[in-house]
C-alpha atoms as one frame of an Amber mdcrd trajectory, in Angstrom:
protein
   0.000   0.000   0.000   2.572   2.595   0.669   4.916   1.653  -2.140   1.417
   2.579  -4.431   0.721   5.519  -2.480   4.476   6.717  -3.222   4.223   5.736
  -6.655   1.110   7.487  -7.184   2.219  10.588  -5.636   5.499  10.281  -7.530
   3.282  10.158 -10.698   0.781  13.079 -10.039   3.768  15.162  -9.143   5.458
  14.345 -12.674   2.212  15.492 -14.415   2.293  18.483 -12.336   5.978  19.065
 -13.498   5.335  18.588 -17.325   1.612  20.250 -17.219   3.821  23.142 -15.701
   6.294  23.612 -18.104   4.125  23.133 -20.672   2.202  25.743 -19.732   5.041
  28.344 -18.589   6.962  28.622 -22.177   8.568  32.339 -20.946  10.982  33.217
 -18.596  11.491  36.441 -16.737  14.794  38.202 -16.630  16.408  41.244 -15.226
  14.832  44.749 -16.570  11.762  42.750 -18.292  12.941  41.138 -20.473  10.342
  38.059 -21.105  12.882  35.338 -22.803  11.016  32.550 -24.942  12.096  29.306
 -23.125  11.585  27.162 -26.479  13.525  29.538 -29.112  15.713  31.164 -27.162
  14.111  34.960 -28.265  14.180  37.694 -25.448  11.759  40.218 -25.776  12.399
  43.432 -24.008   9.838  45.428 -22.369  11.012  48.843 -25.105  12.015  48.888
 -28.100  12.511  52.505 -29.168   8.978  54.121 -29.177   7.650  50.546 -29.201
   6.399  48.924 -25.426   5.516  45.541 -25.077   1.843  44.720 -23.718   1.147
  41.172 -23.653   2.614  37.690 -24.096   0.623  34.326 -25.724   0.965  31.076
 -26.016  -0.860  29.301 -29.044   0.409  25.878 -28.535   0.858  23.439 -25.101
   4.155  22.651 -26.420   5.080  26.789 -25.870   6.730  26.637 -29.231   4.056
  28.616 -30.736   3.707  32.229 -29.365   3.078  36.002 -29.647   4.157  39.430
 -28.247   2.440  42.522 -28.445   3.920  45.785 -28.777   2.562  49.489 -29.145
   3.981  52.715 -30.175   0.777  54.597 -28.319  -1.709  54.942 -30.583   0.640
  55.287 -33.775   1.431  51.352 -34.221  -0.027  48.676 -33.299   2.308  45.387
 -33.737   2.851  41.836 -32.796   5.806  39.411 -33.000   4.867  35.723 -33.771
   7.751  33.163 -32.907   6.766  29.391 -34.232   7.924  26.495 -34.926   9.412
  25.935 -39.176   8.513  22.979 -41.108  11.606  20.387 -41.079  11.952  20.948
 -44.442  14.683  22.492 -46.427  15.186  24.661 -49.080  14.726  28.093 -50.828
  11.117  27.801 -50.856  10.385  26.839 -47.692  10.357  30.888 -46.747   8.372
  30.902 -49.820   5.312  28.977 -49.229   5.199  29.826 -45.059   5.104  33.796
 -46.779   2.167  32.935 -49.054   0.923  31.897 -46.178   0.682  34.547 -44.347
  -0.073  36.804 -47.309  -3.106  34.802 -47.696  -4.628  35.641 -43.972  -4.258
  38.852 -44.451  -5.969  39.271 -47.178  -8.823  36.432 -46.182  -8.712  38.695
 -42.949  -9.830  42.280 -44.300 -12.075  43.607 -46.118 -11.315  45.597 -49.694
  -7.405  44.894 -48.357  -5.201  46.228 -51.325  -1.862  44.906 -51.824   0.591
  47.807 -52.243   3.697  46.460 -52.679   6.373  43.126 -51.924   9.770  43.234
 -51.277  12.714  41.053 -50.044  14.186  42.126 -46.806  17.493  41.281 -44.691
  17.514  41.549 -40.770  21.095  41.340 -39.337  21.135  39.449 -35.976  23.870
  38.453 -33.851  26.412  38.611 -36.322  24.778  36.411 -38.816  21.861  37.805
 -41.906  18.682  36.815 -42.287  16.687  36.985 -45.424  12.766  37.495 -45.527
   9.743  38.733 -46.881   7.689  41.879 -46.805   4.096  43.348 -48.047   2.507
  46.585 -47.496  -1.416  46.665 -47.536  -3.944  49.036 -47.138  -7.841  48.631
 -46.044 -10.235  50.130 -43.772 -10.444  48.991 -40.261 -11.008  50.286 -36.337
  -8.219  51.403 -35.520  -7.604  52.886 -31.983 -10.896  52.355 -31.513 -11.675
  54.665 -34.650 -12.770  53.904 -37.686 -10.323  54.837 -40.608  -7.751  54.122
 -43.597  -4.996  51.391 -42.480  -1.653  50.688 -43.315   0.020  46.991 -42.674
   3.017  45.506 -42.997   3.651  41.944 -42.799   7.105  40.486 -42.440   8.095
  36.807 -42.199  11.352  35.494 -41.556  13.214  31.564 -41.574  15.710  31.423
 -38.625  16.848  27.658 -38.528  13.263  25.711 -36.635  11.318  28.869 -36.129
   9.659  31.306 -38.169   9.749  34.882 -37.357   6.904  37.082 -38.298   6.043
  40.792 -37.645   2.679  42.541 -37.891   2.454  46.376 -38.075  -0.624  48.621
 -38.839  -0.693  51.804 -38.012  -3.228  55.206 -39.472  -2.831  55.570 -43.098
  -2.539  59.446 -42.380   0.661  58.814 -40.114   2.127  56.509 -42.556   5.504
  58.236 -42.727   6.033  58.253 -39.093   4.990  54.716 -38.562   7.385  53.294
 -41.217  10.666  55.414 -39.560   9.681  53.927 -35.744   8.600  50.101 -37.611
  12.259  50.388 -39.678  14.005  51.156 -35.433  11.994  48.624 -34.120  13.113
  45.765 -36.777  16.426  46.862 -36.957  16.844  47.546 -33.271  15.319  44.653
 -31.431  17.775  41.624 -31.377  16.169  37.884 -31.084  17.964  36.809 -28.809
């Protein structure tokens, strides 16, 4: 009886250790910075103008998650970190791109496609090649209807994706796209 009771204490306390982790995927550091256990990514709490607001989790795993940061009212933006496909290749950037392309434009209404470019990030030493569209709809908007802008960036960084979501007012757009360009090229991943 007590070598069950043991083992069955033993066991709930294992579940409670891997429900746990599963469920805590971020760990808090000095001067809050939130570091993504799985990937490795710290996000800080500022990022220029930018301030981070909340942290998900998509996934039990914690491989799949989410920060969102605001510039006030300017920019709205989040920062997806997920797990890659474990294939290889050119066009594996490609297709997880299209991707993403295609929610945003399943996800709006009258969304316009303004323009596609390549983009490089440089990040701890090493460059990182990517993806980016500009698009343009209507949508609420600090809690305001009005003309959007949106970019949509998505990066391949070994098993994780990378993906950043601005919009911001259409009338601010020059703003905006100076604080988005310190944001990408000033926070590092990890």
């Amino acid at each position: 009886m007590h070598t069950l009771l043991v083992t069955t204490f033993a066991l709930l306390a294992n579940i409670a250790l891997t429900t746990s982790a599963r469920s805590a995927p971020f760990e808090s550091l000095p001067s809050g910075l939130i570091r993504h256990t799985v990937s490795g990514f710290v996000f800080p709490k500022h990022v220029g103008v930018f301030e981070r607001e909340q942290m998900h989790q998509y996934n039990q795993a914690g491989s799949d998650v989410s920060a969102g940061y605001n510039a006030g009212v300017l920019i709205a933006e989040t920062v997806y970190v997920y797990p890659a496909s474990s294939q290889q290749g050119a066009d594996v950037l490609a297709r997880e791109y299209a991707s993403k392309r295609a929610e945003v434009l399943h996800g709006h209404q009258a969304v316009a496609v303004l323009s596609e470019t390549s983009v490089t990030v440089s990040q701890g030493g090493r460059k990182y090649s990517g993806k980016r569209a500009y698009f343009s709809y209507r949508d609420i908007f600090a809690r305001t209807p009005q003309n959007v802008k949106s970019q949509l960036l998505v990066f391949h960084d070994g098993p994780v994706f990378v993906e950043y979501r601005f919009t911001y007012p259409r009338d601010h757009a020059t703003q905006a796209e100076s604080e988005i360009e310190h944001f990408i090229h000033g926070w590092s991943w990890r």
